[in-house]
C-alpha positions as CSV (number, residue, x, y, z in Angstrom):
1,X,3.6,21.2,50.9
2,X,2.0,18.2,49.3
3,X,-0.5,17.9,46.9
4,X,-3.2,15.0,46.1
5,X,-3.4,15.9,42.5
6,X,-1.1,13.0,40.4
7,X,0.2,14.2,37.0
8,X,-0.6,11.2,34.4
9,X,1.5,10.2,31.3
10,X,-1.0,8.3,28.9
11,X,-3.7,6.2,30.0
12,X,-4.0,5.2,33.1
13,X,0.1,5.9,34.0
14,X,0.5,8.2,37.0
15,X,4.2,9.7,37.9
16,X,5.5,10.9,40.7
17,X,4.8,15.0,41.3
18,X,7.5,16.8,40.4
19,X,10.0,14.2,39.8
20,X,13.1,16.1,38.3
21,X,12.3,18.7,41.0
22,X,12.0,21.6,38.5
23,X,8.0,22.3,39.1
24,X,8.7,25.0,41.9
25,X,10.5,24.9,45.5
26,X,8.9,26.3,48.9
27,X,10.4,27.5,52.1
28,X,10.1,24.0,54.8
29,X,7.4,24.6,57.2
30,X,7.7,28.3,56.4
31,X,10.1,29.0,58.6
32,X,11.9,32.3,57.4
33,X,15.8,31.4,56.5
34,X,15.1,28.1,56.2
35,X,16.2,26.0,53.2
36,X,14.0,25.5,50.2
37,X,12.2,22.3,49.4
38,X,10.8,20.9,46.1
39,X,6.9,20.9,46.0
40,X,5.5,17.7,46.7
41,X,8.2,16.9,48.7
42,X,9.4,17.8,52.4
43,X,12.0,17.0,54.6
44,X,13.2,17.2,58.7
45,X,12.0,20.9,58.4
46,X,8.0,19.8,57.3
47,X,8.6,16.8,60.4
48,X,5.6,16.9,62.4
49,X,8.0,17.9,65.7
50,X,10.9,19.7,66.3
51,X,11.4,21.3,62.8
52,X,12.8,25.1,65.2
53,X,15.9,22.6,66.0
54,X,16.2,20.4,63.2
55,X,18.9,21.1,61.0
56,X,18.6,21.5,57.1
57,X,19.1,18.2,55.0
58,X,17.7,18.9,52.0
59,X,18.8,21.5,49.5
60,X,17.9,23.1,46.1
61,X,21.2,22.1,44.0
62,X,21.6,24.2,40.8
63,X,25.2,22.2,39.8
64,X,25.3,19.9,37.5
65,X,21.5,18.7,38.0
66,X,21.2,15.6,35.6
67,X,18.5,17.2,33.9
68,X,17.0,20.7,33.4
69,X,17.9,23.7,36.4
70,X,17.8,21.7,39.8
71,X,18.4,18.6,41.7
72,X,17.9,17.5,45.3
73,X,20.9,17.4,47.6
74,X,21.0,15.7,50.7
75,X,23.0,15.7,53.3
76,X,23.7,13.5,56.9
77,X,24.4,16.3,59.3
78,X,25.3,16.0,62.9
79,X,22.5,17.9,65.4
80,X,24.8,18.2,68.2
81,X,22.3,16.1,70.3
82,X,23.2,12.6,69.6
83,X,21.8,11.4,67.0
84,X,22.5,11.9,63.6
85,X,19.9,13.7,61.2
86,X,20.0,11.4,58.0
87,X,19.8,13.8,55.2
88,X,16.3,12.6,53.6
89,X,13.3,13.8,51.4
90,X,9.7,12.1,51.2
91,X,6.5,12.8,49.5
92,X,4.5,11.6,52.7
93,X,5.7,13.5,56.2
94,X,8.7,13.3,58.5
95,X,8.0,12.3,61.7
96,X,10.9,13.4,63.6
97,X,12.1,11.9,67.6
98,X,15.1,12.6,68.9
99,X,15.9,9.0,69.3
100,X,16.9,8.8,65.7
101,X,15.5,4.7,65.8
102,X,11.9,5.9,66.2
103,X,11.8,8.1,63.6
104,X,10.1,7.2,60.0
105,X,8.0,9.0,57.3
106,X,4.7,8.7,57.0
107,X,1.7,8.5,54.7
108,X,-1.0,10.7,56.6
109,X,-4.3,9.7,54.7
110,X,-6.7,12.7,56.5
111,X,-4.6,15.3,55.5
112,X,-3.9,16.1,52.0
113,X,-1.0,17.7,52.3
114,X,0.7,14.4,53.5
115,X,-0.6,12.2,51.0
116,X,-0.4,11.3,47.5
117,X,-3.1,9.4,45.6
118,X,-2.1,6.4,43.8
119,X,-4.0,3.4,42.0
120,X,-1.8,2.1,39.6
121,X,0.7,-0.3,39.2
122,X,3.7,0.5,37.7
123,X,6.6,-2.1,37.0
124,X,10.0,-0.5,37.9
125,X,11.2,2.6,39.1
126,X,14.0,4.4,37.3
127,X,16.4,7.4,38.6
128,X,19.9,8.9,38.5
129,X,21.8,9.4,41.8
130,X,25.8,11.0,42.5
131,X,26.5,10.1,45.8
132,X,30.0,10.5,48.3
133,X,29.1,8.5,51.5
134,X,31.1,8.4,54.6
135,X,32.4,4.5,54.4
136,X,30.3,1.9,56.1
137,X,27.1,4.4,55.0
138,X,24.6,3.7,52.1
139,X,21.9,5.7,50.6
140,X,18.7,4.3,49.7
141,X,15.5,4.6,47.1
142,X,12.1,3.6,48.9
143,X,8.6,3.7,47.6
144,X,5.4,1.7,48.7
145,X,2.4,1.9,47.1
146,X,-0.2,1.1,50.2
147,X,-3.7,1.2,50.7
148,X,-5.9,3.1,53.8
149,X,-6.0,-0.3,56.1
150,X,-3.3,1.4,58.0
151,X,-0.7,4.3,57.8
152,X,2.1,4.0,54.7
153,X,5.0,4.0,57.2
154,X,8.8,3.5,56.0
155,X,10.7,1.9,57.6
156,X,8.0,-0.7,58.8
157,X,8.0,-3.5,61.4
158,X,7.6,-6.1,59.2
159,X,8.2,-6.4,55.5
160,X,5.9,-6.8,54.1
161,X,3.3,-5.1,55.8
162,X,-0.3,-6.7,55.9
163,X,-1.5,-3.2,53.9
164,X,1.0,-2.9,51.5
165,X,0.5,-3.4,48.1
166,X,4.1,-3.2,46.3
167,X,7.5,-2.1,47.3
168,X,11.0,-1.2,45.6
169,X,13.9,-0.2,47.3
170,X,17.1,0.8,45.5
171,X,20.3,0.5,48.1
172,X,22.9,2.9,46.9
173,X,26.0,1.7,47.6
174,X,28.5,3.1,44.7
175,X,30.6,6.1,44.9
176,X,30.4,8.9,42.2
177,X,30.4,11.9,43.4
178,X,30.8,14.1,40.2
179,X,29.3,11.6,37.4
180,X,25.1,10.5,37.5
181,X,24.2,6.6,37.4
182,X,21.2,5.5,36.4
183,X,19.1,2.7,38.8
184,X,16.5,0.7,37.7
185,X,14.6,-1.5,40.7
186,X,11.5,-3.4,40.1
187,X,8.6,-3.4,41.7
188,X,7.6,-6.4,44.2
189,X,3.8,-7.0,44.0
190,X,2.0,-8.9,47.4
191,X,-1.8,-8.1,46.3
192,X,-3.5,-7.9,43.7
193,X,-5.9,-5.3,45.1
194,X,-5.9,-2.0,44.2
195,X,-3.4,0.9,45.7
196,X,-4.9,3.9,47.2
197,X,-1.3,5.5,48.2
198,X,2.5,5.9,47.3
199,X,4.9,6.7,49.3
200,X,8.3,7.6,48.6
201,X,11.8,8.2,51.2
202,X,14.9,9.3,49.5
203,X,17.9,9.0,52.2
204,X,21.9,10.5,52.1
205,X,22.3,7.6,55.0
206,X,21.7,4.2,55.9
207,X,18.2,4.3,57.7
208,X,18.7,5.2,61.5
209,X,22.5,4.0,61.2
210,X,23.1,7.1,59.0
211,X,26.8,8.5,59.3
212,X,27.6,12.1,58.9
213,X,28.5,13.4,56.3
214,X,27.5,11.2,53.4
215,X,25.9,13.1,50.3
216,X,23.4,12.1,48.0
217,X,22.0,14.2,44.9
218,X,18.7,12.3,43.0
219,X,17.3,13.7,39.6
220,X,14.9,12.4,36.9
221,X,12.6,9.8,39.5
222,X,10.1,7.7,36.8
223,X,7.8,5.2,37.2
224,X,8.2,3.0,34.2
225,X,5.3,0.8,32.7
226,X,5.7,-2.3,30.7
227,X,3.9,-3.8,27.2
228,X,2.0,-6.4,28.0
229,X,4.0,-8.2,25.1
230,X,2.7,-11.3,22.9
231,X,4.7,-13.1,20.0
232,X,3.5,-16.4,18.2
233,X,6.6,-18.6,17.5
234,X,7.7,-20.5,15.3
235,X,6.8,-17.3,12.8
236,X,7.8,-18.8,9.6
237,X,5.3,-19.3,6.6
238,X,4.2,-23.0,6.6
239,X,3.0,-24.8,3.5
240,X,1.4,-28.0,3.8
241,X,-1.8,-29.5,2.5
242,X,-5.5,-29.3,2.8
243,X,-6.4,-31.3,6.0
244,X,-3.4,-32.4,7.2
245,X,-1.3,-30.2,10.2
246,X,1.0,-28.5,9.7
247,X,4.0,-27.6,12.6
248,X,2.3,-26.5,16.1
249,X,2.4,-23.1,16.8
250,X,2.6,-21.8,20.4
251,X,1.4,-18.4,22.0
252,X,4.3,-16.6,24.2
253,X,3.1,-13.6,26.4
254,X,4.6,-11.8,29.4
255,X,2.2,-9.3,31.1
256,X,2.7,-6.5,33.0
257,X,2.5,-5.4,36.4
258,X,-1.2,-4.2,35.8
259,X,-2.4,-7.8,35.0
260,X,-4.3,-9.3,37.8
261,X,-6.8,-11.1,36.6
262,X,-6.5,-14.4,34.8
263,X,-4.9,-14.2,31.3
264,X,-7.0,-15.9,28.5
265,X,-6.2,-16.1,24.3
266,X,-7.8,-17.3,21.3
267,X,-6.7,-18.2,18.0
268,X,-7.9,-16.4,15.1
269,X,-7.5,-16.4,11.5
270,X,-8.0,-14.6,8.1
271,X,-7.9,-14.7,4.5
272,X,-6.4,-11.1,4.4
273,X,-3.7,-10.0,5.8
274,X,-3.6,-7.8,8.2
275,X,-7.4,-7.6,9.4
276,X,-10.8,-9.7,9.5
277,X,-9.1,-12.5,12.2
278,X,-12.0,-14.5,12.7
279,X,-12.9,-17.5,15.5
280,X,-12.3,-21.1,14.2
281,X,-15.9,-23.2,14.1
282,X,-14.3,-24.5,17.5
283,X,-12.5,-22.3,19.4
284,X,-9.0,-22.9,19.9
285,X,-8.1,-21.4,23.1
286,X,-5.4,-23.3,24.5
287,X,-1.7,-22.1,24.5
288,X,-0.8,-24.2,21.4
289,X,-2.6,-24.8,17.9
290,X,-2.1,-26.9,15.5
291,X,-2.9,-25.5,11.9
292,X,-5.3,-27.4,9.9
293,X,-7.5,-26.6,6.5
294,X,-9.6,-27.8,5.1
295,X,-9.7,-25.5,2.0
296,X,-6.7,-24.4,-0.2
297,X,-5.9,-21.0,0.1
298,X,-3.5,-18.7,2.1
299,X,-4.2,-18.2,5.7
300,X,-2.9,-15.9,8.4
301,X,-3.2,-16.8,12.1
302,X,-3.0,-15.0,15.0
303,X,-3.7,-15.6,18.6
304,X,-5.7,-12.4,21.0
305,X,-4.6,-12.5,24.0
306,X,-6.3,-11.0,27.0
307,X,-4.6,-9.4,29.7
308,X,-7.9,-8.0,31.0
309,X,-6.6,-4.9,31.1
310,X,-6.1,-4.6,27.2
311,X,-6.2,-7.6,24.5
312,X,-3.0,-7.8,22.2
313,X,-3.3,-9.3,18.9
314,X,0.3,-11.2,18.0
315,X,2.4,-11.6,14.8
316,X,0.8,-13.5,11.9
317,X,1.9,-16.8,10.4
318,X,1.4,-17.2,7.2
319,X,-0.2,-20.7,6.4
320,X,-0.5,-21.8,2.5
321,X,-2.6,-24.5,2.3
322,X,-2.3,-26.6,-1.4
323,X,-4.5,-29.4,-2.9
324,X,-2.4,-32.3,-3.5
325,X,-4.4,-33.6,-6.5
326,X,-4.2,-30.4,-8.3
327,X,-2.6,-30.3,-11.6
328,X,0.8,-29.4,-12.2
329,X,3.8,-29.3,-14.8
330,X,7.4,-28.6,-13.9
331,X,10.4,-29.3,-16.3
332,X,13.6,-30.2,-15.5
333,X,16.3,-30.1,-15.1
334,X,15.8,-26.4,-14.6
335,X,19.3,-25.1,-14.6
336,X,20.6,-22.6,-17.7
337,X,22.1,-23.9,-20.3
338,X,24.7,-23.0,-22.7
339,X,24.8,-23.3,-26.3
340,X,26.2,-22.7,-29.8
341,X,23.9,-22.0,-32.3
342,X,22.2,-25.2,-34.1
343,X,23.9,-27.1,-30.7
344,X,21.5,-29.5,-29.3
345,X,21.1,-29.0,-24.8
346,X,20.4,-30.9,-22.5
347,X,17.2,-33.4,-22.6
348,X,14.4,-31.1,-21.1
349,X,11.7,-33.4,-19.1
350,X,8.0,-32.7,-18.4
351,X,6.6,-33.7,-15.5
352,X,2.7,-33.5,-15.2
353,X,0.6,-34.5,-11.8
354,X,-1.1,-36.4,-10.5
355,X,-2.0,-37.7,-13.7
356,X,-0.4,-37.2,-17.4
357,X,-2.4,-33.9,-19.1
358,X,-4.5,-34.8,-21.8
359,X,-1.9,-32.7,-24.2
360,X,0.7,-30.7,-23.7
361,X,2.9,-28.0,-25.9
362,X,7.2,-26.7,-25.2
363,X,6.8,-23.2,-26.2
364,X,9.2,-20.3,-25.7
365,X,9.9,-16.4,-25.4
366,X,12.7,-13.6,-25.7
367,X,11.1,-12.2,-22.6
368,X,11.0,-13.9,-19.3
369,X,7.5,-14.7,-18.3
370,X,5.2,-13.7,-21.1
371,X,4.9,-13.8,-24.8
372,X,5.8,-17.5,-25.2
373,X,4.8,-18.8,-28.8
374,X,4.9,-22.1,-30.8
375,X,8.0,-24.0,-32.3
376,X,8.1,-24.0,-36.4
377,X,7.0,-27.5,-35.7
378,X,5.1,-28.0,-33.0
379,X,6.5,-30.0,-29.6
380,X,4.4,-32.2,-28.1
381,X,6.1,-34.9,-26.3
382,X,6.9,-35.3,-22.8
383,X,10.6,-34.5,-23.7
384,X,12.2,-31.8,-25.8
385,X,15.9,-30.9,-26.5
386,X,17.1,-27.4,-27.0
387,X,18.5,-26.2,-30.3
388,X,18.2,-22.6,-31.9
389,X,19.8,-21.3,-34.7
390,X,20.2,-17.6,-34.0
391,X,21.9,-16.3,-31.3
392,X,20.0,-14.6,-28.0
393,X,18.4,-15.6,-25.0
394,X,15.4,-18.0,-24.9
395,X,13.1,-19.2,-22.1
396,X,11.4,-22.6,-22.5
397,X,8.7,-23.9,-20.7
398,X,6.0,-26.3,-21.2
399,X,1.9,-25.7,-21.3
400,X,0.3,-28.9,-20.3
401,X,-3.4,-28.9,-20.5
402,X,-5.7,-31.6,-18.0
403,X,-8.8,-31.7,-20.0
404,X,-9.1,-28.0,-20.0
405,X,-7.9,-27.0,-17.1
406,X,-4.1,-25.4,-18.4
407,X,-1.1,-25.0,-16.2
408,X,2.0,-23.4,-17.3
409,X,5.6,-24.8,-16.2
410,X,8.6,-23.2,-14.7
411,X,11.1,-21.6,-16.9
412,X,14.3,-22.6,-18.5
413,X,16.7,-20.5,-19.8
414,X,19.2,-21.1,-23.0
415,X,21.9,-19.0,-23.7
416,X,22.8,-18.9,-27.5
417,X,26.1,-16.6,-28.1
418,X,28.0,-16.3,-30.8
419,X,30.3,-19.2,-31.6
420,X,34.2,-19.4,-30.8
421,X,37.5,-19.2,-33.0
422,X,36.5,-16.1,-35.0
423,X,37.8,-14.1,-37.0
424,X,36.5,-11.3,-38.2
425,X,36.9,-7.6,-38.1
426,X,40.9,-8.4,-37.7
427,X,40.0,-10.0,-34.5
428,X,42.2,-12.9,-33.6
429,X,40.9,-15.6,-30.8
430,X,42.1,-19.1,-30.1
431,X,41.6,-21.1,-26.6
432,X,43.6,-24.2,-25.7
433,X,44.2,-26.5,-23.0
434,X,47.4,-27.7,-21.2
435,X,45.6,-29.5,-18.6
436,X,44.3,-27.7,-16.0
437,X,45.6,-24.4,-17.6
438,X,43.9,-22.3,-20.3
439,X,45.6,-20.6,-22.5
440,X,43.1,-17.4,-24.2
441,X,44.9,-15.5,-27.0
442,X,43.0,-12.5,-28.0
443,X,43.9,-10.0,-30.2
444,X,41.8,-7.1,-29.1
445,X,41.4,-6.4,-25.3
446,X,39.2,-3.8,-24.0
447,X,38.3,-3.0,-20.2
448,X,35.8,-5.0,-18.6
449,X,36.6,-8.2,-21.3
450,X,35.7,-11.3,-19.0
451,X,36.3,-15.0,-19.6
452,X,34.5,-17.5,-17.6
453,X,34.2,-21.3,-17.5
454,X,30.8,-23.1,-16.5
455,X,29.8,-26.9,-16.2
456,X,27.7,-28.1,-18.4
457,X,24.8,-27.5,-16.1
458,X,25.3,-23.9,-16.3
459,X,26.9,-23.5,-13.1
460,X,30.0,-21.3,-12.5
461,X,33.4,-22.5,-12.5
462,X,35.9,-19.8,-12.7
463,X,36.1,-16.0,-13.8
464,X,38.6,-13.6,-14.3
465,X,39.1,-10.4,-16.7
466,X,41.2,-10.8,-19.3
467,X,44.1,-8.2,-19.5
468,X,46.4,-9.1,-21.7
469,X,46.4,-10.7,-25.3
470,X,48.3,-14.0,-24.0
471,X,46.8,-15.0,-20.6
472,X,47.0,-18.1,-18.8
473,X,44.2,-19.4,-16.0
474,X,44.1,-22.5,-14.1
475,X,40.3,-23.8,-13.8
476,X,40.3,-26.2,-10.5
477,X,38.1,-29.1,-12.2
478,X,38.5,-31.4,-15.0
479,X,36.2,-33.0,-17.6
480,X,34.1,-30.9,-20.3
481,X,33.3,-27.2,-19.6
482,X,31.5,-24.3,-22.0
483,X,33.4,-21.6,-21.9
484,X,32.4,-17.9,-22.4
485,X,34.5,-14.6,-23.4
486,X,32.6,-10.9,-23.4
487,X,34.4,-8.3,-24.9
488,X,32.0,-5.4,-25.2
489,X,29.0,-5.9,-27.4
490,X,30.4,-9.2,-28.3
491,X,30.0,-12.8,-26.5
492,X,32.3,-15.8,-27.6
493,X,31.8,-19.3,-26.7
494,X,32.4,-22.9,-27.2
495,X,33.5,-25.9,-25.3
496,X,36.6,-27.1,-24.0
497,X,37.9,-30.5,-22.4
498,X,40.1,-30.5,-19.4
């Protein structure tokens, strides 16, 4: 028999009783012989007339189940009297004629054994059927979820009915006898007042039009919830300056079936991420906001929205606000160069804003990033060329300093190997050109020895390992080019004209 008791999975997210039909299985109407039927579920044999006669429809299936130990199996069975009994299971009542077109099932609110409590609103309803009609016939998946106004009835006169509060009905039309398809049907919502009932009709047969012999086997019912889901967009960090706006952001949110109410956000930010969103001095509240500080810093916006049900905090979007009069240095042009040793680079150039610092100094390191120290003689001057007369890697930058206030540049890196043709250690190298072609004669090749060409921007142009004492390699660009050789411990370069 039925129960009023709904299990619940998480807050506030009632499921069906007994929905893979593994909780137990009683005899229909007690009748002794007759077939067994799920609890919290009944068929023609729980109808509230003519369950001596009616035949069985409904049967505890043990093969293949989708899931777990049991299915439901229905059958369409002919009574002998006419019509045909549609082979059908409900968690409301059957109430049984023997003019199959007046027969439905039921909610029956004063009796709790024909009833099943419900007051929430779920968004779709999931399942997995097998199912071998007779053609023309189609089974179906029917729930309402209805309040006490009037009787949960299925099929009703009109659809919708004045008291019903959602519906979603799953035709099955497919034939697959031996293999389980999963359905999926939404819910359709005509109120937003709240459900007091849900009532459910599984049927083998088209309705009244049932055909005999068509078979249906359900598993696995569930009544599926959404997120209420939120996402700010665009999501990319913006940089832009103190008090000018930056790109608009927009607020995108789809709510769930348990929304009702009106839907209402605010924009938020905070100067950590992750927590502390705070109200703007106005509130921004509208579906769009514009970002706009006055203070430099970094920034992280959000927008709450609320469902009324629950409020969602979105993504953040990083804003990074800058002062444009603040001092800087960069140097450029900022690519690596190569050199020989007591070579001079490429003409390094400071650029200070928004004024020229009140001094400046080109220092350098043997470590990226820290432990830069003085020339032998001091640099000073807006410009400085690159010359070193040991080999290693340096990085340049330049300190300028805007009446105390010191900023630092970007780096530049210079690249001093040791210089080409040598000989030593009975190591023979020459390079030459025949136009596009290289020609590298090497004397001693090891694994791993590389050649490579780059401009004289320190990009790369061409490389290739060098296997052989005589190789030849065509570089696919012409004017003058550094190249570079590394054989082991050893790096040899120099320039070449092509």
């Amino acid at each position: 028999m039925l129960s009023a008791v709904i299990s619940v999975s998480g807050i506030s997210q009632a499921q069906l009783e007994n929905p893979g039909f593994e909780a137990g299985w009683e005899n229909g109407a007690d009748i002794a012989g007759a077939e067994d039927e799920p609890l919290q579920w009944s068929s023609l044999k729980s109808a509230d007339a003519y369950t001596l006669v009616a035949p069985i429809v409904a049967f505890k299936e043990t093969v293949n189940p989708h899931s777990g130990t049991y299915c439901i199996r229905l059958l369409n069975v002919d009574t002998g009297l006419g019509p045909v009994a549609n082979g059908l299971l409900t968690n409301g009542r059957v109430h049984a004629e023997l003019v199959a077109a007046n027969g439905y099932v039921f909610t029956n609110t004063s009796d709790t054994k024909w009833n099943t409590v419900f007051t929430d609103r779920p968004d779709s309803l999931v399942g997995w059927y097998r199912y071998d009609p007779t053609t023309g016939d189609q089974g179906k998946v029917e729930v309402i979820t209805h309040t006490t106004a009037a009787l949960g009835k299925l099929p009703g006169a009109n659809y919708p009915e004045t008291h019903w509060i959602s519906r979603a009905r799953y035709d099955i039309t497919t034939s697959s006898p031996s293999t389980w398809v999963r359905f999926s049907v939404p819910f359709t919502y005509y109120s937003t007042n709240a459900s007091e009932y849900i009532l459910v009709v599984l049927s083998a047969g088209d309705s009244t039009n049932a055909l005999i012999g068509s078979e249906m086997w359900i598993d696995d019912l569930e009544l599926i919830y959404n997120p209420n889901l939120v996402n700010v967009t665009p999501p990319a960090t913006q940089n832009i300056d103190m008090g000018v706006n930056g790109t608009m952001l927009t607020v995108n949110y789809t709510p769930n079936a348990a929304v009702v109410s009106a839907i209402t956000q605010e924009w938020k930010y905070s100067t950590t991420s992750g927590s502390g969103y705070t109200s703007f001095g106005t509130a921004e509240t509208g579906l769009t906001y514009t970002p706009n500080f006055a203070t430099p810093g970094i920034y992280y916006v959000v927008c709450d929205v609320d469902f009324g049900t629950e409020v969602i905090t979105s993504n953040e979007v990083e804003i990074v606000v800058t002062d444009p009069g603040a001092n800087t240095v960069t140097i450029s042009p900022s690519a690596t160069q190569n050199l020989l040793v007591g070579q001079n680079g490429t003409l390094l150039t400071a650029t200070e804003t928004p004024s020229a610092a009140s001094s400046r100094e080109w220092k350098f390191s043997t470590v990226s990033g820290s432990g830069y120290t003085s020339f032998g003689t001091a640099e000073t001057g807006l410009t400085y060329t690159p010359n070193f007369g040991a080999l290693g890697t340096y990085y340049i930058i330049c300190e300028s300093d805007f009446s105390g206030d010191v900023q630092i540049s970007n780096e530049v890196t210079i690249m001093v190997p040791s210089a080409a043709g040598i000989n030593e250690e009975n190591l023979q190298f020459n390079i030459f050109n025949n136009g596009s072609d290289v020609n590298v004669l090497m004397s001693d090749i090891q694994s791993n020895t590389l050649f490579s060409v780059f401009s004289l921007d320190g990009k790369l142009i061409y490389s290739d390992q060098l296997t052989e004492t005589n190789s030849v390699h065509h570089i696919p660009a012409t004017g003058v080019f550094v190249y570079r050789v590394v054989r082991g411990d050893r790096i040899i370069t120099g320039k070449i004209n092509l």
